[in-house]
FIMI-35296 format. One line per field, with one value per residue (C-alpha): residue number from 1; residue in one letter; x, y, z. Coordinates in pm, 1 decimal, padded with zeros to 6 digits, always signed. Layout:
! residues N
seq	(NUM, ...) .
type	(A, ...) .
xx	(X, ...) .
yy	(Y, ...) .
zz	(Z, ...) .
This chain:
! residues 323
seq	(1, 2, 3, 4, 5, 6, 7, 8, 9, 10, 11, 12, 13, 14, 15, 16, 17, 18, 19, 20, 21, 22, 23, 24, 25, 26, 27, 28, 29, 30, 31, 32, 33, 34, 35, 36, 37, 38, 39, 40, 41, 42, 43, 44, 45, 46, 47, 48, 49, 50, 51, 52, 53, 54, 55, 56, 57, 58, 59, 60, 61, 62, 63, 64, 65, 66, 67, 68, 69, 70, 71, 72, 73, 74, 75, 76, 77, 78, 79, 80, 81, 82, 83, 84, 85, 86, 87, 88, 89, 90, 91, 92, 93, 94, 95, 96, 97, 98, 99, 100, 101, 102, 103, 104, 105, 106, 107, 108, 109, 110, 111, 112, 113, 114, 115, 116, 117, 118, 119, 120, 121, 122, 123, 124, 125, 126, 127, 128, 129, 130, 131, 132, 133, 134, 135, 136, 137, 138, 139, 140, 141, 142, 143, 144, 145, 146, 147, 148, 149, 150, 151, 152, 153, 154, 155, 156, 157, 158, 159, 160, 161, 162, 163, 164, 165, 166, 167, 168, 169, 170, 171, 172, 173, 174, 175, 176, 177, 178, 179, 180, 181, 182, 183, 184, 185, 186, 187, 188, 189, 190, 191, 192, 193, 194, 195, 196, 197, 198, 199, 200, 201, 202, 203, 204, 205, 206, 207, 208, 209, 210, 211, 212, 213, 214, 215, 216, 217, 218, 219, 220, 221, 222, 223, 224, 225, 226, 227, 228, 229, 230, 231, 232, 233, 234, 235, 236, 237, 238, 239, 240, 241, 242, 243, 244, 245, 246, 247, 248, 249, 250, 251, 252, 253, 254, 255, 256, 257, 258, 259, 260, 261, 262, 263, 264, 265, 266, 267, 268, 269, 270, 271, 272, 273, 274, 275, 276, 277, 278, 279, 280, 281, 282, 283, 284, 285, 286, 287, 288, 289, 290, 291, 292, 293, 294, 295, 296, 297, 298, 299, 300, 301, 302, 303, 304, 305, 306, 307, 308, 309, 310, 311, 312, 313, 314, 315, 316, 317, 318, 319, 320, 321, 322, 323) .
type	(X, X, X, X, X, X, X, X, X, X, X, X, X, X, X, X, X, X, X, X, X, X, X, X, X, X, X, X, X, X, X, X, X, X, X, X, X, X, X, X, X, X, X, X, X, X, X, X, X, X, X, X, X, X, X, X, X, X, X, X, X, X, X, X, X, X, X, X, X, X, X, X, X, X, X, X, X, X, X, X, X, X, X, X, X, X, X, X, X, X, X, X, X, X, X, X, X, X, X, X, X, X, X, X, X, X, X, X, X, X, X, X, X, X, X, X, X, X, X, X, X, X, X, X, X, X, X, X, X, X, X, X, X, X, X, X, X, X, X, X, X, X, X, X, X, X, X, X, X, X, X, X, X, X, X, X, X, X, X, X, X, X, X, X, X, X, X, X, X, X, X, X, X, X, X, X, X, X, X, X, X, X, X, X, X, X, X, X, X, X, X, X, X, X, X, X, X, X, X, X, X, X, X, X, X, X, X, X, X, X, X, X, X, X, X, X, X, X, X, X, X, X, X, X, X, X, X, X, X, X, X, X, X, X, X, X, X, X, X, X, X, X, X, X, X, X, X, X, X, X, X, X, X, X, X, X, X, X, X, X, X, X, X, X, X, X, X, X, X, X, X, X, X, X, X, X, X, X, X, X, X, X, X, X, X, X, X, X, X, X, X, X, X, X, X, X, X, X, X, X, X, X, X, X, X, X, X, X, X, X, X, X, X, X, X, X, X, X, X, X, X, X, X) .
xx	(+07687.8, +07664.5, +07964.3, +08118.2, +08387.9, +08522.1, +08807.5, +08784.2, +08441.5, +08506.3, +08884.2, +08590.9, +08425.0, +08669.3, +08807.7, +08481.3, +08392.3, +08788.7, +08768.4, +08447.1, +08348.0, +08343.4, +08563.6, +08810.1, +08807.5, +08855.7, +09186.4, +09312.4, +09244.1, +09362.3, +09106.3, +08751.8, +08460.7, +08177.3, +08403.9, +08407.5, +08050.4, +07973.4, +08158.7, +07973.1, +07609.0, +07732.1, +07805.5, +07480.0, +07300.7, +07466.8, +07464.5, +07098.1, +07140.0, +07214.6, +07568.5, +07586.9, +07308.5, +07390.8, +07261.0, +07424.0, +07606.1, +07666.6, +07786.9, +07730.9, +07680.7, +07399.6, +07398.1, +07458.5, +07734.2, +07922.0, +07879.6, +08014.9, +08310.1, +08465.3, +08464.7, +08575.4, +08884.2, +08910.4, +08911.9, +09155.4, +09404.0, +09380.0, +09367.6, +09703.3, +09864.5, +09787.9, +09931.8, +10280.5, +10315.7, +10211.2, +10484.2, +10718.1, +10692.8, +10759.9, +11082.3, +11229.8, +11353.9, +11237.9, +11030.0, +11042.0, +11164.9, +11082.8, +11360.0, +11370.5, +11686.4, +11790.8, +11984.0, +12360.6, +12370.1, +12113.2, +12388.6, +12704.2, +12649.4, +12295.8, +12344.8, +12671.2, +12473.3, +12243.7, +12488.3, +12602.3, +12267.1, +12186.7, +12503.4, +12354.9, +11989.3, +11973.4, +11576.7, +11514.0, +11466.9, +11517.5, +11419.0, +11590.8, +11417.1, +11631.2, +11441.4, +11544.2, +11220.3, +11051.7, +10899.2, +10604.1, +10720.7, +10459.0, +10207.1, +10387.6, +10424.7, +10780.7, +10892.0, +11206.3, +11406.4, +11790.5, +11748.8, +11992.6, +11957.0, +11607.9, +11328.7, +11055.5, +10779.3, +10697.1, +10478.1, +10757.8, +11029.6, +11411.1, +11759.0, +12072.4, +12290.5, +12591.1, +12692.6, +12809.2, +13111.0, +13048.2, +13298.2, +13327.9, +13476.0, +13600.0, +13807.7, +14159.8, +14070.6, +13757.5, +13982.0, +14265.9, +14015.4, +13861.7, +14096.4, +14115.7, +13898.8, +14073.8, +13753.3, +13388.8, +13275.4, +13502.1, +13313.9, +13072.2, +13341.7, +13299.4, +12943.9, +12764.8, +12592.2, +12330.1, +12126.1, +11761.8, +11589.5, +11611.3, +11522.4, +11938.7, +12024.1, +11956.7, +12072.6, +12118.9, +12353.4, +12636.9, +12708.3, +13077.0, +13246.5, +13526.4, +13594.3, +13353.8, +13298.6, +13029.0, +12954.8, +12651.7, +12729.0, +12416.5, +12523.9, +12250.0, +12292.1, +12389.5, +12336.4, +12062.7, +12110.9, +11896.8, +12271.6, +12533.2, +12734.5, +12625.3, +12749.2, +13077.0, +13070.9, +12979.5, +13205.1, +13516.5, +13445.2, +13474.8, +13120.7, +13134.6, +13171.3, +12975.4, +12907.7, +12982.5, +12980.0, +13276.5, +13292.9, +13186.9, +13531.8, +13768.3, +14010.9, +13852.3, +14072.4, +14341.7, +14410.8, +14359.8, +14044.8, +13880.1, +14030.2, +13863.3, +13776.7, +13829.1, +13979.6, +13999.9, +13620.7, +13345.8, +13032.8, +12752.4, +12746.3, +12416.3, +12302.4, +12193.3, +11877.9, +11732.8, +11346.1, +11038.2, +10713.6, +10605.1, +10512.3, +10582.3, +10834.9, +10864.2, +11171.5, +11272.5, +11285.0, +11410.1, +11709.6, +11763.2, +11745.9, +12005.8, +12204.8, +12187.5, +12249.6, +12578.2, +12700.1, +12663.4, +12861.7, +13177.7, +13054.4, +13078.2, +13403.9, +13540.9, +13435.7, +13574.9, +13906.5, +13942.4, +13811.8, +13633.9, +13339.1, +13507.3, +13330.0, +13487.1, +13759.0, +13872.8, +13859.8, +14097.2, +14291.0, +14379.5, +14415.0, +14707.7, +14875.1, +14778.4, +14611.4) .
yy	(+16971.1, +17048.2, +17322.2, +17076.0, +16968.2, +17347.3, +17366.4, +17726.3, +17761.8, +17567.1, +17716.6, +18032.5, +17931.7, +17791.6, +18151.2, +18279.7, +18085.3, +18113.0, +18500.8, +18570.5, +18790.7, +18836.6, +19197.7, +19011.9, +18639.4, +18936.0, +19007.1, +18730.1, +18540.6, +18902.1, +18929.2, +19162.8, +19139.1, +19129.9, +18809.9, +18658.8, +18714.3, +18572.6, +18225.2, +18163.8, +18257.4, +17993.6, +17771.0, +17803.1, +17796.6, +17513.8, +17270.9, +17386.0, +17462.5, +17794.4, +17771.3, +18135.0, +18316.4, +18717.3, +19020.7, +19374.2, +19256.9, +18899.8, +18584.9, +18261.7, +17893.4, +17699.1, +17309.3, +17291.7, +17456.0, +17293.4, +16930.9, +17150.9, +17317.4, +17023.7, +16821.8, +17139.1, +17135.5, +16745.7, +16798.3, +17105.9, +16908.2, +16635.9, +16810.1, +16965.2, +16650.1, +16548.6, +16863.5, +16784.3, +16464.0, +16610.3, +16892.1, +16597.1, +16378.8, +16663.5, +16838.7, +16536.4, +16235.2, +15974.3, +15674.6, +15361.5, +15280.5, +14995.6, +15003.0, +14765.5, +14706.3, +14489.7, +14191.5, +14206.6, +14545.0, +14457.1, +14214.5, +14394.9, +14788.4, +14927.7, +14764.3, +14990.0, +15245.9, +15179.9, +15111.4, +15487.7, +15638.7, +15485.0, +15632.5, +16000.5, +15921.2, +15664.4, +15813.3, +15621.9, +15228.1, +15060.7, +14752.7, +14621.7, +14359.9, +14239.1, +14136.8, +14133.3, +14113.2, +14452.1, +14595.0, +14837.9, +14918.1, +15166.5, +14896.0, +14663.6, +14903.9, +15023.9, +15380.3, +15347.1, +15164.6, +15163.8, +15028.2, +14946.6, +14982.0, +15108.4, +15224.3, +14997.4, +15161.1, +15539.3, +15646.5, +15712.5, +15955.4, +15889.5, +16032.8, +15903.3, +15742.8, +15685.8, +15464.8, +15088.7, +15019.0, +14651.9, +14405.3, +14093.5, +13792.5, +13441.2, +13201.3, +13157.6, +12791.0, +12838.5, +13123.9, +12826.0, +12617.4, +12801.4, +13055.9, +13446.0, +13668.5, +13966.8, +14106.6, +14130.8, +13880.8, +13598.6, +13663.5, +13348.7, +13079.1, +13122.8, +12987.2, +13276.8, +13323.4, +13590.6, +13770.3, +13617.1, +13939.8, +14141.4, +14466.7, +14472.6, +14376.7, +14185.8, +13854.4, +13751.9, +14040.8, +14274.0, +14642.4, +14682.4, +15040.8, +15173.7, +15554.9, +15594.0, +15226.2, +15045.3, +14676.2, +14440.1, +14089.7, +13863.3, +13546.8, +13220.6, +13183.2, +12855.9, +12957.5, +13213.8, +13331.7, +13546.4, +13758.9, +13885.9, +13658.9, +13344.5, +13450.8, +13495.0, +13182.8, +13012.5, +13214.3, +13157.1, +12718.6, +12789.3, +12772.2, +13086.4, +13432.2, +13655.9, +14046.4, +14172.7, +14485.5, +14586.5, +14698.3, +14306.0, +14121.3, +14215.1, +13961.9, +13718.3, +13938.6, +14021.4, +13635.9, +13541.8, +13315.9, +13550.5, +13737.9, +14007.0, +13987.7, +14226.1, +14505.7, +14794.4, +14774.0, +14892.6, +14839.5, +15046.8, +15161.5, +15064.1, +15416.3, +15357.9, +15514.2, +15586.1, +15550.2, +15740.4, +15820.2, +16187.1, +16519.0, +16583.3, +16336.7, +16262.3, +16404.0, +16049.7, +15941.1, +16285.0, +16235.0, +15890.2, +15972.2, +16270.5, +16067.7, +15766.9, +16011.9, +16153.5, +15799.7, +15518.6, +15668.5, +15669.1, +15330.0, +15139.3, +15359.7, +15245.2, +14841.3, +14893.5, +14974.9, +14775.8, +14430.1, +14335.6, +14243.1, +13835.2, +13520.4, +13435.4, +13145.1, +13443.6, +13689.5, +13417.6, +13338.2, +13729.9, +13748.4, +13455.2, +13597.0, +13291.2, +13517.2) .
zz	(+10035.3, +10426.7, +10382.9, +10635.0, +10354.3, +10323.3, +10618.1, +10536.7, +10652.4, +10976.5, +11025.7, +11024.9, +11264.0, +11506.9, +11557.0, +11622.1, +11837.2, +12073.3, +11942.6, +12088.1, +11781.3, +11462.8, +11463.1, +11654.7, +11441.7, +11114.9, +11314.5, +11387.0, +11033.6, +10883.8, +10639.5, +10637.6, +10851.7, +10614.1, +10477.0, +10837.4, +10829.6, +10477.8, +10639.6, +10885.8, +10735.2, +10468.6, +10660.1, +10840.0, +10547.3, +10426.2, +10684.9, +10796.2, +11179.7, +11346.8, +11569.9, +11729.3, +11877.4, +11859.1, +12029.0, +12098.9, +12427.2, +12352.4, +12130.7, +12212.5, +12042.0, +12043.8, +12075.7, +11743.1, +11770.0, +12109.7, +11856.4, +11567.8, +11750.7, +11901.3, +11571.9, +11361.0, +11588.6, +11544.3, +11177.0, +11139.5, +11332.8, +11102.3, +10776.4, +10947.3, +11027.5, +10676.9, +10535.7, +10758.9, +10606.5, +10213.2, +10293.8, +10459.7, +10147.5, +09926.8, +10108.8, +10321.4, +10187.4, +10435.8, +10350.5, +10101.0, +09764.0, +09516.6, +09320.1, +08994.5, +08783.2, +08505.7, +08626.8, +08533.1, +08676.6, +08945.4, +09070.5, +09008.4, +09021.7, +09211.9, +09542.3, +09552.8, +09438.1, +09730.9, +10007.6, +09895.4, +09887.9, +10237.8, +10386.9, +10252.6, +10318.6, +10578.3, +10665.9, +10297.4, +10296.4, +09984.3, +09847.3, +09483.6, +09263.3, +08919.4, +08604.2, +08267.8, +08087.2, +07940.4, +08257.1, +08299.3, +08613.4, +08728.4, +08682.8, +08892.4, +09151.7, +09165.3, +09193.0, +08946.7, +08714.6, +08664.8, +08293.7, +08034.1, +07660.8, +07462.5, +07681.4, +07624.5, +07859.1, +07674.0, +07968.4, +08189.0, +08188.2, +08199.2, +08280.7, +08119.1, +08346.1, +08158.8, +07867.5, +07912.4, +07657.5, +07515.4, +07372.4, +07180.4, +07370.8, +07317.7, +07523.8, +07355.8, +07321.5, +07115.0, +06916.3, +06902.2, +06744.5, +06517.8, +06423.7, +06543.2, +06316.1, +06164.0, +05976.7, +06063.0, +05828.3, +05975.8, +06336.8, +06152.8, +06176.9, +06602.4, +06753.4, +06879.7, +07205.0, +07248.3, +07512.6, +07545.0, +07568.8, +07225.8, +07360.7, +07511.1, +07185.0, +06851.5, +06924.9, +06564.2, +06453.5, +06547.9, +06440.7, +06421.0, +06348.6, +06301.6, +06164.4, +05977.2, +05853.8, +05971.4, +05909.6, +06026.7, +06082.2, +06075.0, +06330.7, +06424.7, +06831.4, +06964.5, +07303.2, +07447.0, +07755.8, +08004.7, +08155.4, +08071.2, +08396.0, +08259.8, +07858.5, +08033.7, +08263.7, +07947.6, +07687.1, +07975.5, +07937.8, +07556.1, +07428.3, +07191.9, +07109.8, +07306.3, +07360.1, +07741.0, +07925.6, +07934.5, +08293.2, +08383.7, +08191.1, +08503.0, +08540.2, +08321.6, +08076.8, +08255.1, +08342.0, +07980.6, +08028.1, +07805.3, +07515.7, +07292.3, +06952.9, +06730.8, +06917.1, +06647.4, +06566.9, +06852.4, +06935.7, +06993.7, +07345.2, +07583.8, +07786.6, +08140.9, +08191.7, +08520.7, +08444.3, +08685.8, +08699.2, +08496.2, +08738.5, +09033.0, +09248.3, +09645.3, +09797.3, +09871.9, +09499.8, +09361.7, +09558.1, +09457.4, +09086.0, +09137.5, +09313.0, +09070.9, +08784.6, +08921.6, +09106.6, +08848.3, +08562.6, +08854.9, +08949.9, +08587.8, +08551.5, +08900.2, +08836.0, +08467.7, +08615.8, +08881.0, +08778.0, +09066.8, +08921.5, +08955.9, +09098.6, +09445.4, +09313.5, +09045.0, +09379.8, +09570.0, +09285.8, +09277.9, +09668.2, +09628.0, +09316.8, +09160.0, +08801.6) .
């Protein structure tokens, strides 16, 4: 220890040495002579070399303390710089974002949610990355999650999002040929499709309610899929029943491609959980988890309602009248 790690020892010494005394670095630092004093014999003592010479008339600094003074004041101004940018990162929400999100509502719902947050913060850069797999995202090096369903990573912390209202779906062909179910228990004459990644939900059963009746239908998958999109491509060409977002059918409903099954039972809803790091937070990605907290819960509403959420020869068909 050379007492040259202690900025308050050199910030000490620095106004010394542009005060011209002690009494008058005491002023200027507002604090005690005998403490100004105490400083600077520590830091003397510490680093082993005198850096003022002292008599009754005079102070002034040995070689020592010429070498000393010039890279004190190199050092201060550095340890200031770094304490803008600390201060910057805590109170001003510029810089980047790693931003990771399942991949239904990867595709469909967080680049709104981006184009929105850039428009408020446009100092903030973002970049999005979709998986669907369990992710320990702090590991991989992302600042947050926009997750869907069960957390799967406890070291992290989480604010609900919203809920995503889910449905059961056929094609009226498939319902044609196999017949409509009008109780849970007939949902095993359809072939079911499930999600591949069980954490969303089980693939091999459904919870159906209604009041307070509750009944679990245990179903063997034909088709596992990796999205939601491609269970409704595949649900829409009549290869089973599925489970879908609701907020994702659009006009794959309203043009009768699709059809729901079931409609006086429900399903469980999915919460939307936007998932962060523990303690404290950057100003950059406090402000995008307030804003995601407020904004998605308007954006699954708004995409619910509209529909838009088509693939571009449902969008033209819709644009011509044609659906």
């Amino acid at each position: 220890m050379t007492g040259l790690e202690d900025l308050r020892l050199l910030r000490t010494f620095v106004r010394i040495a542009e005060s011209g005394s002690i009494s008058a670095a005491a002023r200027a630092l507002n604090t005690a002579q005998p403490t100004v004093s105490r400083h600077l014999r520590q830091l003397e003592r510490t680093s082993g070399v005198v850096l003022l010479r002292r008599d009754t008339h005079a102070m002034s600094l040995t070689a020592a303390g010429e070498r000393l003074l010039a890279d004190a004041r190199e050092l201060l101004s550095l340890a200031e710089v770094a304490s803008e940018r600390v201060r910057e990162e805590r109170e001003t929400a510029r810089g980047h974002l790693r931003i990771v999100a399942v991949l239904d509502t990867g595709m469909w719902i967080v680049p709104r949610l981006l184009a929105g947050f850039r428009k408020r913060y446009p100092k903030v850069t973002a970049e999005l990355h979709l998986t669907n797999r369990p992710s320990k995202f702090i590991e991989e090096g992302f600042d947050c999650g926009i997750m869907v369903g069960p957390l799967t990573d406890r070291s992290v912390a989480a604010r609900k999002a919203g809920e995503i209202t889910r449905v059961l779906v056929a094609s009226p062909a498939l319902l044609k040929e196999h017949g409509t179910p009008t109780t849970p228990a007939q949902l095993k004459r359809l072939p079911w499709m499930g999600i591949l990644q069980p954490h969303f939900y089980a693939r091999d059963r459904v919870t159906l309610r209604r009041g307070r009746e509750q009944r679990v239908v245990r179903l063997s998958p034909v088709l596992v899929m990796d999205s939601v999109t491609a269970l409704r491509e595949a649900a829409t060409a009549g290869a089973g029943l599925t489970m879908q977002p609701e907020w994702l059918l659009g006009v794959t409903l309203t043009s009768g491609k699709l059809a729901r099954v079931l409609p006086e039972w429900t399903l469980p809803p999915a919460n939307v959980n936007v998932v962060f790091p523990s303690g404290l937070l950057p100003a950059r990605l406090r402000a995008f988890v307030d804003y995601a907290v407020v904004e998605l819960p308007r954006l699954i509403e708004s995409l619910t309602l509209s529909g838009e959420t088509c693939l571009n020869g449902e969008r033209q068909q819709v644009a011509d009248g044609s659906v």
